[in-house]
C-alpha positions, 0 to 999 in steps of 0.5 A: 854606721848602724848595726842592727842586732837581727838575723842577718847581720845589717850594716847601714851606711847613710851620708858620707863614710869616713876611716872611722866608720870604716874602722867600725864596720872592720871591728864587727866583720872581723870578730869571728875567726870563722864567720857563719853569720849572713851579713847585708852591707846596705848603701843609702844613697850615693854616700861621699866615700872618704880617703881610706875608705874604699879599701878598709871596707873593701878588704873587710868583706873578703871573708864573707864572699859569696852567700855570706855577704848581699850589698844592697846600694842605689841603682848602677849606673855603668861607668858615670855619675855618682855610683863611679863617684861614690864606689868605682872611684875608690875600689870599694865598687872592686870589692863588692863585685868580687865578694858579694854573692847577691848584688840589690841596685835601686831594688832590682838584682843586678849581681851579674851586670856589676861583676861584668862591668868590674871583670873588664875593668881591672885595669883603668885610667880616667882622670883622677884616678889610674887603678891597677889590678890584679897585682898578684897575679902579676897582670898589670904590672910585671913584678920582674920589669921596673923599666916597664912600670917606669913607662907605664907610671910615667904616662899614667902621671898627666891623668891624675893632674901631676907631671913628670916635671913636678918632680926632678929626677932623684925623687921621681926615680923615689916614687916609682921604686917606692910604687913598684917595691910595694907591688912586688911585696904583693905579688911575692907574698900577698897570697903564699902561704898560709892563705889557702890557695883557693882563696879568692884575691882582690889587689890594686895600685891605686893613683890619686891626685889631692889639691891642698890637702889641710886639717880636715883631711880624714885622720884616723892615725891621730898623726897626719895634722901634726905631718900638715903643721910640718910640711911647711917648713920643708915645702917652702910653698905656699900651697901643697898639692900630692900625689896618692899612692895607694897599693893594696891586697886583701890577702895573707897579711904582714904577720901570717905570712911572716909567721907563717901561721893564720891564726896568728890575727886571733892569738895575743896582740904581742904575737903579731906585733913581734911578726911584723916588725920582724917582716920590716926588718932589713934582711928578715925575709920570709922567704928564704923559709917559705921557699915559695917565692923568688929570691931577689938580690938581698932578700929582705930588702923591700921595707928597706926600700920603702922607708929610704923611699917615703923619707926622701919624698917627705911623703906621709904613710899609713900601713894598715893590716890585720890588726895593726897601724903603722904610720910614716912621718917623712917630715920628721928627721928623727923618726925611726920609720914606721911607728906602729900605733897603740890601741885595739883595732879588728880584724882586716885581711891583707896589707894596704901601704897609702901614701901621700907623696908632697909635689914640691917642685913646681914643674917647669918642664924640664927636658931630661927626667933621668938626667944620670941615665 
């Protein structure tokens, strides 16, 4: 990534993108409590968007919609070829119809035709990629009926080059509470209080297929080599294939909603710190003090969840929001859950839970996926 020092405020993207440049691109957008300065995300080409990519840069652009932000790209190509590839693939092509007020494909302004194309398709299947959207709102997922996503999930698996069959039932019943206590942390909480609630919101479930994941695998956390060495021992196969489970929203974010204060992303790293781990403890539920949201069973239960989930899939999972990381090893027996990393990091909206979830069974079509129901 280049950042050129002119007015506006010109972030080039060349070649392929990785977490890393995202990670830049994060630390410049997010410097400014209030940004004020016109910013043009220029594309080259149809860049290769790397895993972590699409929704690092997509929720840094939140705070400069509409006349803030103009992206500039090759031309649109509708539903095929590399512009699918490149940014409808990985939710980036979400972000840019919903954020940005001017559009520039192959040189022509094609604001309108990109914003129709992502309006009608919230919701998507295509092979190798399920998304979806609008989580907060509760359109394609009813927070209230895990029966539904069950069978919605279920059918959406083949599509993404995996099977019902490739998990027996104790850890398929895992995946899918683990999907759906993440979508009903961003319906409950991704735009409540303090997010002004006129603020425009992009959420997604995100479903991906990976095939022998090894050490070149993008790693911004510094952890996932150390989870690949591991896996081995617990996989007994040779090869590994996952599963990509990605929920995400540029909202409140874990700490502001927690704290109940929005500013809290500008005041000393201790402050939020102490708000998120307080907002992952078991039974600290925002909730009961927002009064803004429905009470379900045990509040302050959904990390709970979440971590049961990922330690009995062996799952590997990153938890990024605001300025802060958090990584999940399922592969090492004494870790305590999520670990929150050190170092400084900017500023990004929201909450993003990406998880690699290990197909450690070879399906062998067995008949009954809930064999206890």
């Amino acid at each position: 990534m280049t950042q050129i020092e002119t007015e506006p405020l010109l972030l080039e993207f060349r070649g392929g993108i990785n977490p890393e440049h995202a990670e830049e691109l994060i630390g410049v957008l997010g410097e400014q409590q209030a940004p004020s300065q016109r910013v043009v995300l220029h594309f080259h080409g149809y860049p290769y968007v790397n895993a972590g990519v699409g929704w690092r840069i997509g929720n840094s652009l939140r705070r400069y919609a509409g006349g803030l932000l103009e992206v500039v790209a090759p031309p649109f190509l509708a539903g095929q070829g590399e512009w699918f590839r490149a940014f409808t693939r990985s939710c980036l092509g979400d972000a840019i119809a919903t954020y940005a007020g001017r559009i520039v494909c192959g040189g022509s302004d094609e604001t309108t035709k990109v914003r129709e194309y992502y309006a009608d398709k919230v919701v998507r299947k295509s092979q190798n990629a399920v998304v979806l959207g609008e989580l907060h709102r509760g359109s394609s997922v009813n927070p209230e009926r895990e029966d539904l996503f069950r069978d919605e999930f279920l059918r959406c698996l083949p599509l993404v080059n995996a099977r019902p069959s490739d998990f027996d039932g104790p850890r398929l019943r895992d995946v899918i509470k683990l999907a759906f206590e993440a979508i009903q942390n961003v319906y409950d909480h991704a735009t409540r209080k303090p997010l002004p609630g006129a603020t425009k919101t992009l959420s997604y479930l995100l479903l991906g297929f990976y095939k022998s994941i090894g050490q070149n695998h993008p790693d911004p956390a510094g952890c996932f080599k150390t989870y690949i060495a591991r896996l081995p021992s617990v996989a007994n196969r040779k090869r590994t294939d996952f599963i990509q489970v990605c929920v995400n929203d540029d909202g409140a974010g874990i700490a502001a909603r927690q704290a109940q204060d929005a500013s809290i992303y500008w005041s000393a790293r201790a402050d939020e710190e102490e708000a998120f781990r307080d907002a992952l403890r078991a039974r600290s539920s925002v909730k009961l003090r927002a009064h803004d949201s429905r009470v379900r069973g045990t509040p302050g239960q959904g990390y709970t969840y979440i971590d049961s989930s990922l330690r009995a899939l062996r799952a590997f999972a990153v938890l990024r929001t605001g300025r802060l990381m958090a990584v999940f090893d399922g592969t090492d027996d004494g870790s305590d859950g999520f670990a929150l990393l050190p170092g400084e990091l900017g500023y990004m909206p929201g909450t993003t839970l990406d998880v690699l979830i290990p197909i450690l069974k070879d399906g062998d079509g067995q008949r009954s996926l809930f064999p206890d129901e």
